[in-house]
C-alpha positions as CSV (number, residue, x, y, z in Angstrom):
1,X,-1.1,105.6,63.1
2,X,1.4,106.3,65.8
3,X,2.2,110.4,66.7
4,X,5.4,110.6,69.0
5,X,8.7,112.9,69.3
6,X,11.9,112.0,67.8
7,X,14.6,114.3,68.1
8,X,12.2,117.4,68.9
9,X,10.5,116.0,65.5
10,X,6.7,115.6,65.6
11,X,6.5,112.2,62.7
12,X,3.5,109.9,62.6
13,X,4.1,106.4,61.6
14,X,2.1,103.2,61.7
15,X,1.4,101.1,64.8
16,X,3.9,97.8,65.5
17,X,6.9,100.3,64.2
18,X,10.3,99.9,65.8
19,X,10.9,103.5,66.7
20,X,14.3,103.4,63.9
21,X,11.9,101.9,61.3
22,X,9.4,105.2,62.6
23,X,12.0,107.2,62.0
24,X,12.5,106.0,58.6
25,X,8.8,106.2,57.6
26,X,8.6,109.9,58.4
27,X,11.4,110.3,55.9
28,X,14.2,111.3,58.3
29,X,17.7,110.8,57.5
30,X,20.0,108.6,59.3
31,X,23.6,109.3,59.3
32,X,25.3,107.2,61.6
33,X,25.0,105.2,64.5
34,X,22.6,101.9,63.1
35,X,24.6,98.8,63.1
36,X,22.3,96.9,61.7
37,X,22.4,99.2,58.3
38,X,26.1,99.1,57.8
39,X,26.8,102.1,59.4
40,X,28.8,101.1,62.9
41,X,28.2,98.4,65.3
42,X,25.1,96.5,67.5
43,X,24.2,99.1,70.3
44,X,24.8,101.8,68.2
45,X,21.3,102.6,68.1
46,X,20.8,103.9,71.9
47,X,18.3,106.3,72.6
48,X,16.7,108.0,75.6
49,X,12.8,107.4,75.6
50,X,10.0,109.0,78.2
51,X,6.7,107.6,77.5
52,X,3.3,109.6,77.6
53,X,2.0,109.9,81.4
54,X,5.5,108.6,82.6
55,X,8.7,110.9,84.1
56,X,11.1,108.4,83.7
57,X,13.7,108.1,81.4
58,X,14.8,104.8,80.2
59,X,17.6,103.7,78.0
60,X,16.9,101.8,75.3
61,X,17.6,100.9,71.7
62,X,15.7,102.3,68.9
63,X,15.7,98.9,66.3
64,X,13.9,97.1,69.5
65,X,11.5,99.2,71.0
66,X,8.3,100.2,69.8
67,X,6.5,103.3,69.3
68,X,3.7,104.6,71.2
69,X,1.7,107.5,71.2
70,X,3.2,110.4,73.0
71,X,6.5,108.6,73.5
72,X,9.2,111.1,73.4
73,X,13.0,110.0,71.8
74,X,16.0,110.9,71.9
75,X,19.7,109.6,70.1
76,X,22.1,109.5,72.3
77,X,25.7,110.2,70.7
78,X,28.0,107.0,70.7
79,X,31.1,108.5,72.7
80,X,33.4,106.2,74.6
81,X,35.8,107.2,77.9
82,X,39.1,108.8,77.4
83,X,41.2,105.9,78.7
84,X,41.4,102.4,77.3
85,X,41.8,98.8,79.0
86,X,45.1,97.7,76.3
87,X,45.6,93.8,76.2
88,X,47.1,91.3,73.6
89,X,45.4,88.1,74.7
90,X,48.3,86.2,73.0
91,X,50.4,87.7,76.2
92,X,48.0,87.1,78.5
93,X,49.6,83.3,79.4
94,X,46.8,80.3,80.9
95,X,44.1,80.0,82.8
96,X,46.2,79.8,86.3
97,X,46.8,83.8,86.4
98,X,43.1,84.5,85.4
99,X,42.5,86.3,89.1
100,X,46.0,88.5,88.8
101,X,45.3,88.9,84.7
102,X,41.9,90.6,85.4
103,X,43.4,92.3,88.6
104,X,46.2,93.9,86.5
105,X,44.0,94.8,83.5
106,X,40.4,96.2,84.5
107,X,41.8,96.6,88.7
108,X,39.2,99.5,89.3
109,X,36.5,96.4,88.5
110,X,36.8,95.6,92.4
111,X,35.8,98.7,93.4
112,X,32.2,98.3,92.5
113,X,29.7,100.7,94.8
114,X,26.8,98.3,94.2
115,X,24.8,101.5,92.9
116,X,22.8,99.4,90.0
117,X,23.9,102.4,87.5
118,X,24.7,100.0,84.9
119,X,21.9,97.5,85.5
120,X,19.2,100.5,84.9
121,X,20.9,101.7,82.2
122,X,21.4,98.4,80.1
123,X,18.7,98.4,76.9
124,X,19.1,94.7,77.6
125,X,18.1,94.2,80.8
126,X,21.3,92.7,81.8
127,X,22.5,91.4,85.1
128,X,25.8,93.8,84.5
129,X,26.4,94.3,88.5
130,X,26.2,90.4,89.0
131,X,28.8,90.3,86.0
132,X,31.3,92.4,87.1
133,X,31.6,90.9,90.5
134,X,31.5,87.0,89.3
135,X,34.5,88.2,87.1
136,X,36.2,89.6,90.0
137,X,35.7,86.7,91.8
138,X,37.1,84.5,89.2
139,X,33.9,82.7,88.1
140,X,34.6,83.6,84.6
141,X,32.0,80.9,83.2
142,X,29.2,82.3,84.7
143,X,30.5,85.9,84.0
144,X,30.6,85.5,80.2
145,X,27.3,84.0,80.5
146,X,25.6,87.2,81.8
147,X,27.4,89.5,78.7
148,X,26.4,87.3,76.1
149,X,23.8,89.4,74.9
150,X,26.0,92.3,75.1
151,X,25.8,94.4,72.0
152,X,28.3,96.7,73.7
153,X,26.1,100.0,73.3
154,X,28.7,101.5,76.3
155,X,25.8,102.6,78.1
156,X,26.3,101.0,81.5
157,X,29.9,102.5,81.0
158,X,28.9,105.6,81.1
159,X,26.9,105.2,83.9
160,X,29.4,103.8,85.9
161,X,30.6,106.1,88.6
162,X,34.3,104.3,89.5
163,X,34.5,104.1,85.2
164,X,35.0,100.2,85.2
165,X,33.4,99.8,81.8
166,X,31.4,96.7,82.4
167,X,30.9,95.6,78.6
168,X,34.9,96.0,78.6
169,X,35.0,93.7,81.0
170,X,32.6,91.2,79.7
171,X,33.9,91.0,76.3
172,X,37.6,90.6,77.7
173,X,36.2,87.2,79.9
174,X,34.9,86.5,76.9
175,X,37.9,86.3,75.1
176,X,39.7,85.1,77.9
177,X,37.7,82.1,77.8
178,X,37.8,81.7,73.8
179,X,41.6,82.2,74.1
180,X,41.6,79.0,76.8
181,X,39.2,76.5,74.9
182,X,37.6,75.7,71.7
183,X,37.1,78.5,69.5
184,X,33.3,78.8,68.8
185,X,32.0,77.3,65.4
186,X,29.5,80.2,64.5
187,X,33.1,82.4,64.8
188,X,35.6,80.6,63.1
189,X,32.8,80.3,59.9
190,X,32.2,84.1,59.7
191,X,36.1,85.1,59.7
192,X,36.0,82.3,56.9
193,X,33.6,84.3,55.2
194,X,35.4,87.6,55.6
195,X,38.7,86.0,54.7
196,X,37.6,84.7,51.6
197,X,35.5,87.7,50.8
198,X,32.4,86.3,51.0
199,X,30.8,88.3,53.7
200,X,32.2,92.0,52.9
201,X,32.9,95.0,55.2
202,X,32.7,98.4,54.3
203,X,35.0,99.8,56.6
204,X,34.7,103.4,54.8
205,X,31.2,103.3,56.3
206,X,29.6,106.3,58.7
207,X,30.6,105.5,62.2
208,X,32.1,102.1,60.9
209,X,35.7,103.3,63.3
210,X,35.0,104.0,66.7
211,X,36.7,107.8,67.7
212,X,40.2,107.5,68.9
């Protein structure tokens, strides 16, 4: 058995644990913020770990890390920044005004300090940095290559001193790119399924709307 901290709470669960399963086993309560349960989306999960001996905090997500003795957790609150990048990608015309597009939609993107905030503070070890500064350039390939393992936790937004919200970024090159070439197959199955009410979404869920 595993003894660690979650939430100020002393709980002992078996070794190999995911610190959410952990949390679980020691018959805590989730209320929101887990994805993977129905209760919001990916990334939801972000916590704030120190581990035993260490003074470091890390960022991390709890449904992917395990537990160790003496590791001390926190939840971290899933908040998002006053303003909003607003885009219909149906308006957004072809690929020619990519540069100018991402310009006039996330513009404080090019001012990037190089401080490596959001590469520390991505769970996923994520080139986020590199990301922001191929988009600017207008190598949107290899851009949406390094946010494809985005789960969009918001983390290296908040982190981000000139508030370019990098996974913003990332997920709009993403579309971008959809929007200018073959829709992926994986994605036009599951809004099949949802369509035709085979794959169903409980929208009434905890945490299922992100705050206004």
């Amino acid at each position: 058995m595993v003894r660690l901290s979650i939430e100020g709470r002393e709980i002992e669960a078996p070794a190999n644990c995911s610190i959410l399963q952990a949390f679980l086993h020691a018959g805590q309560t989730l209320v929101e913020g887990v994805g993977c349960m129905g209760q919001g989306v990916c990334g939801s999960c972000r916590i704030m770990v120190r581990r035993s001996g260490e003074q470091e905090v890390k960022t991390l997500l709890a449904c992917e890390t395990l537990i160790e003795d003496g590791m001390q957790v926190a939840f971290i609150d899933y908040f998002t920044t006053q303003t909003r990048h607003v885009y219909r990608m149906e308006d957004l015309g072809d690929s020619w005004q990519a540069l100018r597009t991402i310009s006039d939609i996330f513009p404080e993107a090019s001012h990037c300090r190089h401080c490596n905030g959001c590469d520390r503070a991505c769970p996923k070890g994520l080139d986020v940095q590199r990301g922001v500064n191929l988009a600017v350039e207008g190598k949107l390939a290899e851009s949406s290559q390094v946010f494809d393992e985005c789960v969009m936790c918001n983390l290296c937004t908040l982190a981000c001193p000139e508030h370019i919200r990098p996974n913003h970024l990332g997920l709009f090159v993403r579309r971008m790119i959809s929007s200018h070439s073959l829709r992926p197959a994986n994605l036009i199955r599951r809004l099949q399924q949802i369509e035709s009410g085979e794959m169903k979404i409980d929208f009434n869920a905890p945490a299922a709307r992100p705050p206004l």
